[in-house]
C-alpha positions in Angstrom: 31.1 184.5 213.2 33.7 183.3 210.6 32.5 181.7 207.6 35.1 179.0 208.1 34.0 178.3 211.2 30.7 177.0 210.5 30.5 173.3 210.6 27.2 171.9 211.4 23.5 173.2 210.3 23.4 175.2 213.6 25.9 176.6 212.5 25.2 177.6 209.0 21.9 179.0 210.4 23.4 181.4 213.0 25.9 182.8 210.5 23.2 183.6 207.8 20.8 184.9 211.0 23.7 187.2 212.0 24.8 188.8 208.8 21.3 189.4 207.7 21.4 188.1 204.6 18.2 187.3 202.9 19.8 185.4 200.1 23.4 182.5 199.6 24.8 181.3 197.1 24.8 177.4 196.5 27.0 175.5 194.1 27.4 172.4 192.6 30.0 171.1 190.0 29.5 169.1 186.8 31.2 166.2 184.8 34.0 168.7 183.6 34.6 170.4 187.3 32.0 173.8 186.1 30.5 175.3 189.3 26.4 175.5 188.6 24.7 177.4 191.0 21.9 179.5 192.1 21.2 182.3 194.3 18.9 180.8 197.4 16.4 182.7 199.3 17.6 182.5 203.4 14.1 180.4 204.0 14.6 178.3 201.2 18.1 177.5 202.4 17.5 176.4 205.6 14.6 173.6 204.7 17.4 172.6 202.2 19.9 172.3 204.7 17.5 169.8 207.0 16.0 168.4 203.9 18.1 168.7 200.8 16.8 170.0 197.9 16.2 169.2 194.2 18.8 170.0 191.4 18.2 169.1 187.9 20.0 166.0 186.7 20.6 167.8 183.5 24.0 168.9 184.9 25.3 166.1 184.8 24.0 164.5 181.4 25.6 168.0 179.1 28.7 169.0 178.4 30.9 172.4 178.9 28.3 173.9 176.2 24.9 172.6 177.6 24.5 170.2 175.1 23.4 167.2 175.6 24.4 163.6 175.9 22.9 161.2 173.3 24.6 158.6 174.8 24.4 158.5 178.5 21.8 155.8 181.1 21.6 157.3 183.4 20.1 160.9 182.3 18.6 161.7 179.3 15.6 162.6 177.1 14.5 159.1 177.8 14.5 160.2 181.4 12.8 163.6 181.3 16.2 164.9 182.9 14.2 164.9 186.6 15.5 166.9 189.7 17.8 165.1 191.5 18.0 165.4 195.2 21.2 167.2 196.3 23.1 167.7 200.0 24.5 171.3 201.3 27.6 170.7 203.0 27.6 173.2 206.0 30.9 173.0 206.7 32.2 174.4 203.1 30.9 177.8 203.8 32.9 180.6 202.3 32.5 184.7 201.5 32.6 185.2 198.3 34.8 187.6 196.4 33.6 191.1 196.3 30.2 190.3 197.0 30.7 191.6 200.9 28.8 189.8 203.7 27.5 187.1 200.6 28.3 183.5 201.8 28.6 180.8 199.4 27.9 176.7 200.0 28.9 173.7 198.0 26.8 171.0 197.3 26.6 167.1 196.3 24.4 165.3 194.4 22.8 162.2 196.3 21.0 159.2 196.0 21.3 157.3 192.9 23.1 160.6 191.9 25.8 159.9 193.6 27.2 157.4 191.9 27.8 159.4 188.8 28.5 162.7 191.0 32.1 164.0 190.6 32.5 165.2 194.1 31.0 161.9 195.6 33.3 159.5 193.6 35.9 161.5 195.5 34.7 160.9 199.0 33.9 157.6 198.1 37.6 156.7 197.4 38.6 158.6 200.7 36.2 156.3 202.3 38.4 153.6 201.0 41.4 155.2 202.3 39.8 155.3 205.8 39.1 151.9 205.6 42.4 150.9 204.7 43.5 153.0 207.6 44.9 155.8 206.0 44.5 159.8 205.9 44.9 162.0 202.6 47.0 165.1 202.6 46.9 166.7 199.0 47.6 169.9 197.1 46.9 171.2 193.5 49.6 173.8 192.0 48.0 175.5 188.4 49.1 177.0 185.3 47.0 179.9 183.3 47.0 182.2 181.0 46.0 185.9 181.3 44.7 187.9 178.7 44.1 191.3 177.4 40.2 190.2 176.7 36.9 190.1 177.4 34.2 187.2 177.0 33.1 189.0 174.0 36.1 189.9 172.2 37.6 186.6 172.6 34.7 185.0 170.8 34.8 188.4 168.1 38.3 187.3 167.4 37.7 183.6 166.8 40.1 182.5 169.7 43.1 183.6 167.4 45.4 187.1 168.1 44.8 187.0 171.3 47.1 190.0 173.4 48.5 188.0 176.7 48.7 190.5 179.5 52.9 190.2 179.2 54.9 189.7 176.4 57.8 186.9 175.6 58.9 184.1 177.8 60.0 185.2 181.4 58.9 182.6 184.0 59.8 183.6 187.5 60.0 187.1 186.8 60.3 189.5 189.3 60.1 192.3 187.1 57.0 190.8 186.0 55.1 190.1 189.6 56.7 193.6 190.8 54.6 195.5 188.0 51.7 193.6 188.1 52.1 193.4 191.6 48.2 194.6 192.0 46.7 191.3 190.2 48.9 189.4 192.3 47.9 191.2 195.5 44.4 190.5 194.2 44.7 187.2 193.8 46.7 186.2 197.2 43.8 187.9 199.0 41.2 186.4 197.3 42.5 182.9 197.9 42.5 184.4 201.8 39.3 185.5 201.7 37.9 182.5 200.1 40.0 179.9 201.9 41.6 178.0 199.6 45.0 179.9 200.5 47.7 180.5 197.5 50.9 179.2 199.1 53.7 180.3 195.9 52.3 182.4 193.0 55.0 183.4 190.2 55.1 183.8 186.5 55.9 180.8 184.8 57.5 180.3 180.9 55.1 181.5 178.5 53.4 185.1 177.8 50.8 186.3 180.4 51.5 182.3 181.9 51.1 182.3 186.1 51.5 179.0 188.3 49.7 179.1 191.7 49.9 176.5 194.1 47.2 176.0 196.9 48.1 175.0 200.4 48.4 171.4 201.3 44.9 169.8 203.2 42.9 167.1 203.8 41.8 165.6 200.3 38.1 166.1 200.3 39.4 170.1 201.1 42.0 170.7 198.8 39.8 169.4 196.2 36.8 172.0 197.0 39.8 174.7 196.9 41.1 173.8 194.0 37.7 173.7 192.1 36.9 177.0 193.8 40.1 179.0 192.4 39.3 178.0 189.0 36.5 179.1 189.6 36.9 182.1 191.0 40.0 183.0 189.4 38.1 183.7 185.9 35.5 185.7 187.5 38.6 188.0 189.0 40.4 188.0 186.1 36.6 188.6 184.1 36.0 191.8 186.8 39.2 193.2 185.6 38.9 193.3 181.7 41.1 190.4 181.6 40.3 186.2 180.4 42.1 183.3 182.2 42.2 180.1 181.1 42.9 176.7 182.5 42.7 174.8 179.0 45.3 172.3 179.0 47.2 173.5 175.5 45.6 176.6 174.1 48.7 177.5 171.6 51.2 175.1 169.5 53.8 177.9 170.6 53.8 177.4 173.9 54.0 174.7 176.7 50.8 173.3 178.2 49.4 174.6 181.6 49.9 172.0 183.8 47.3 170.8 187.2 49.9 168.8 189.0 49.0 167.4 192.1 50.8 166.2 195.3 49.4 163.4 197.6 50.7 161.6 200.7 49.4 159.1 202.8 49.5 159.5 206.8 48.3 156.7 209.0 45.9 157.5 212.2 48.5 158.4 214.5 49.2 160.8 212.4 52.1 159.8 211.0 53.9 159.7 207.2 52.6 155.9 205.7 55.4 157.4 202.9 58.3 157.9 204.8 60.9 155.4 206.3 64.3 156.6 207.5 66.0 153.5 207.0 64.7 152.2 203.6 66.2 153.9 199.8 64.7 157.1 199.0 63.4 156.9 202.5 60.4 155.2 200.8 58.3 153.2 202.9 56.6 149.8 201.4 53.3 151.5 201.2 54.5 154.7 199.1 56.4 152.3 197.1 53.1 150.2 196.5 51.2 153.4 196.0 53.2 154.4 193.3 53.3 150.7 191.4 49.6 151.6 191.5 49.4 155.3 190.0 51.9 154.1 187.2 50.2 150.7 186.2 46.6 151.9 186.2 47.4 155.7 184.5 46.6 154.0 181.5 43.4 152.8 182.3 42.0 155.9 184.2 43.9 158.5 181.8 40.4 159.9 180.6 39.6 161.4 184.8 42.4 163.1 184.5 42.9 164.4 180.6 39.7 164.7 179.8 39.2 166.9 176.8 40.2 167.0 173.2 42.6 169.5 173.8 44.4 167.7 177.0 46.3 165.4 174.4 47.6 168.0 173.0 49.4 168.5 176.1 51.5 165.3 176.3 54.4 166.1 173.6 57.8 165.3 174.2 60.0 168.1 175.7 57.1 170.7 176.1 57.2 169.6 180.3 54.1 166.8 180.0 54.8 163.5 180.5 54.1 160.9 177.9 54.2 157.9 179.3 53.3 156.4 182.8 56.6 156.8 184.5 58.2 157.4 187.6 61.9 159.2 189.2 63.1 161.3 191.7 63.1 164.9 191.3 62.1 164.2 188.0 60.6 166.6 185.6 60.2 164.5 182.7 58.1 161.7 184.2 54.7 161.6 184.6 55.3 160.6 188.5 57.9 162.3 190.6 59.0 161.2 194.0 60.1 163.8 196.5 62.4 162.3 198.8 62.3 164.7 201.8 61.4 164.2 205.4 58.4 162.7 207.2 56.2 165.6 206.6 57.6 166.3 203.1 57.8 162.6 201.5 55.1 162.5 198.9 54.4 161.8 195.1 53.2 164.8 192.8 51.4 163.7 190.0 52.4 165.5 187.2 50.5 164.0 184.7 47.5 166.3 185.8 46.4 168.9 183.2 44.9 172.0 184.3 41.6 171.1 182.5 40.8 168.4 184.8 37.9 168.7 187.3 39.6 168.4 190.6 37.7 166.3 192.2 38.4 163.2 189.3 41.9 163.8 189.0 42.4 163.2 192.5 39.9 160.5 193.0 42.0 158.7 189.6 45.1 159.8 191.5 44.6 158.0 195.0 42.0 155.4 193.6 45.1 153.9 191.7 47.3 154.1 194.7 45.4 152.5 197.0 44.6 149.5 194.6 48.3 149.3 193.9 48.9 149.2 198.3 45.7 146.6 198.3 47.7 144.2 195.2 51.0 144.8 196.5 52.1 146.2 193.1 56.2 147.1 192.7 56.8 149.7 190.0 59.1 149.6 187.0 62.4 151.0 186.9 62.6 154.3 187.9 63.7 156.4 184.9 66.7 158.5 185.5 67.7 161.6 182.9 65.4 162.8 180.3 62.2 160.3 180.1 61.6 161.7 176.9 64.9 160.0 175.0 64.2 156.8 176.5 62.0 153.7 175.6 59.8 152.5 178.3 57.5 149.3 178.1 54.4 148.8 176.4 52.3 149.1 179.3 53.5 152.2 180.4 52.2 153.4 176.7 49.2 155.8 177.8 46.4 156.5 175.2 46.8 159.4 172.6 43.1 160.2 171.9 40.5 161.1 174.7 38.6 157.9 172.0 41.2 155.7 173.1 41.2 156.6 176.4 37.8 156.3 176.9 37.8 152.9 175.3 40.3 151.8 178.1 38.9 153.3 181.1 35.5 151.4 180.0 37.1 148.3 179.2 38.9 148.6 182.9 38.2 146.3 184.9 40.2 148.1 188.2 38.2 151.3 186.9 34.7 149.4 187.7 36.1 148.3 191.2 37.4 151.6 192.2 34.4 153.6 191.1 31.6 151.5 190.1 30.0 150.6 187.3 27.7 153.7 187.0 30.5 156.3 187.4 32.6 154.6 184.8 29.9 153.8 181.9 28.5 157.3 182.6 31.7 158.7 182.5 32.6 157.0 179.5 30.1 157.9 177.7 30.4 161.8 178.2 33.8 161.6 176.9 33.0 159.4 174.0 30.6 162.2 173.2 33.0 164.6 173.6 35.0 162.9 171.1 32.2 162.5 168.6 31.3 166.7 169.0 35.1 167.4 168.0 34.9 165.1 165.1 31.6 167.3 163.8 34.3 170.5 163.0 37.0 171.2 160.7 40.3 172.5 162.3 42.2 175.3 161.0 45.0 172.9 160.5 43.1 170.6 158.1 42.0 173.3 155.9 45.9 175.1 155.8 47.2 171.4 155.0 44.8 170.2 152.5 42.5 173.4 150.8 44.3 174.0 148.2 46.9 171.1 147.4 45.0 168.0 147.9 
């Protein structure tokens, strides 16, 4: 039996029964989109697939370096960080990378959980979507960095001289992908293997800099796939002497790696709710609605979808990151780009996405804010044509430059709360607010060459 092709408990059972495995792995992810998991003993798996099983809540009350929240309701020392009960999801069964005949599950937190979980604030929106009639096709496409180093010597270095695997700027280099041609082969058969299949892979602008994009799927799936090659793309990179990273800006010298994502809307019949022949742009009412709403509320939500220090250092002018909410077609300097194509191809990829986003929020920000604009009827501004970044745009397309600030407007958001409740967003909040506070503990190496000896 296929992994993939398990859908149902049955299912998951027989798989496990035939291989004769005694143990799977089980994963969960966290605020920040980090995979926590366990090895699970074959019995122990398959009460927890009729039954659940507990999970402690602590994952989701600490941050990328287990410590934890000071600030947060709904888990805490005040709480005695319980076990929180949590859901296999049979049908997200995959092999795992060299680890032959190992299978590997994702989970979801549930209960009162769930309203804080990452993955189930997604499915939650794509309930909405149903509702509203509507299915979710989406993609991720990502930007990392390779390098010449280990765990440890990254860390014995102090994150500064680090040797990229190539040299000098060179993106869509087929010199490059032809003599690294192994990794890449590695890479293309792991996303096989895995399933979340790698549909382009190239070298993009930037020493030791790659851009992969994933297949196009249904939302709730693309978002598992893309969580699942961040993933699992360090750990390959890890078993071959070499570090990736996903952070959104790790050097002033070179552009920030990018987590764009493209969404479309089809109705139940299955087809495009974006695409109308005889309308400008071919753009249907709906995609046009969608839009208004991704580009009014980007604003208020910019903290799902930059959410780190370092993502702000992203967003400077002429370094290909938007900075400010806007829109055009086949537009690289906006944060919203329409691709006029045909009914299949008519979408809008949301370039404001940084590759330090957890998947599942970015999405669930992405479509959340569509599907208000659709339900309020919103019209966008002007589309900007030419360079966004020599242009003035209005005030309310400003978006925040501080996670602080954005944090401060996603709390004080009033379409936030109705999109994803008043749990996810004050819990929310409140991690990032923390992670704001934890940066403002340390002293940069820019603060010390500017002001050590002069000031």
């Amino acid at each position: 039996m296929n992994a993939r092709d398990v859908k149902t408990i049955d299912d998951a059972k027989k798989i496990i029964t035939e291989r004769k495995i005694t143990h799977v792995k089980v994963g969960l992810f966290d605020n920040d989109g980090v995979m926590r998991g366990k090895y699970m003993s074959k019995s122990k798996f398959f009460s927890s697939l009729e039954h659940g099983f507990a999970f402690c809540d602590v994952v989701l009350g600490w941050d990328v370096k287990d410590q934890l929240y000071d600030n947060a309701k709904y888990t805490g020392w005040h709480t005695g960080y319980p076990d929180a009960p949590v859901r296999i999801i049979p049908e997200s069964c995959r092999d795992v990378l060299d680890e032959d005949g190992m299978l590997l599950f994702i989970a979801e937190f549930t209960e009162d959980a769930e309203k804080v979980c990452p993955r189930a604030t997604l499915r939650r929106v794509l309930q909405l979507a149903d509702k509203m009639g509507f299915n979710v096709q989406a993609a991720f496409e990502y930007e990392f960095f390779l390098f010449n180093e280990t765990p440890h010597s990254a860390r014995e270095k102090g994150f500064s001289s680090l040797e990229t695997i190539t040299p000098d700027w060179f993106g869509y280099s087929m010199i490059r992908n032809s003599t690294y041609s192994g990794l890449y082969k590695s890479i293309l058969a792991m996303g096989e293997k895995m399933d979340f299949p790698i549909e382009s892979i190239h070298s993009e602008t930037g020493p030791g800099v790659i851009e992969a994009a994933i297949a196009v799927d249904q939302a709730i799936n693309a978002a598992d796939k893309a969580a699942l090659f961040k993933t699992y793309m360090k750990v390959l990179a890890q078993k071959n002497d070499l570090l990736a990273t996903f952070m959104a800006k790790w050097s002033n010298d070179y552009p920030g790696q990018s987590g764009h994502i493209h969404i479309s809307l089809q109705n139940k019949d299955g087809s495009s709710a974006f695409f109308e022949a005889n309308n400008d742009l071919n753009m249907s009412d709906i995609q046009r609605h969608f839009l208004a709403g991704q580009q009014r509320l980007m604003p208020e939500i910019l903290c799902m979808i930059a959410p780190t220090i370092n993502s702000y250092s992203r967003m400077v002018p002429g370094f290909w990151a938007p900075t400010e909410a806007t829109w055009g077609v086949e537009n690289r300097t906006t944060a919203l780009r329409l691709i006029k194509g045909s009914e299949k191809s008519q979408r809008v990829e949301y370039r404001i996405g940084a590759a330090d986003a957890n998947p599942y929020l970015a999405l669930a920000a992405a479509l959340a804010s569509g599907l208000y604009g659709i339900a309020q009827q919103w019209e966008p501004f002007d589309q900007v044509v030419g360079n966004a970044y020599d242009q003035q745009h209005p005030q309310e397309l400003q978006l925040p430059h501080t996670l602080w600030e954005a944090a401060q407007r996603f709390k004080a958001s009033t379409a936030a709360r109705e999109m994803f409740g008043n749990e996810f967003v004050d819990h929310f909040a409140a991690s990032r607010e923390w992670e704001d506070r934890e940066f403002r503990k340390h002293v940069t190496d820019w603060e010390l060459n500017r002001y050590f000896e002069i000031i």
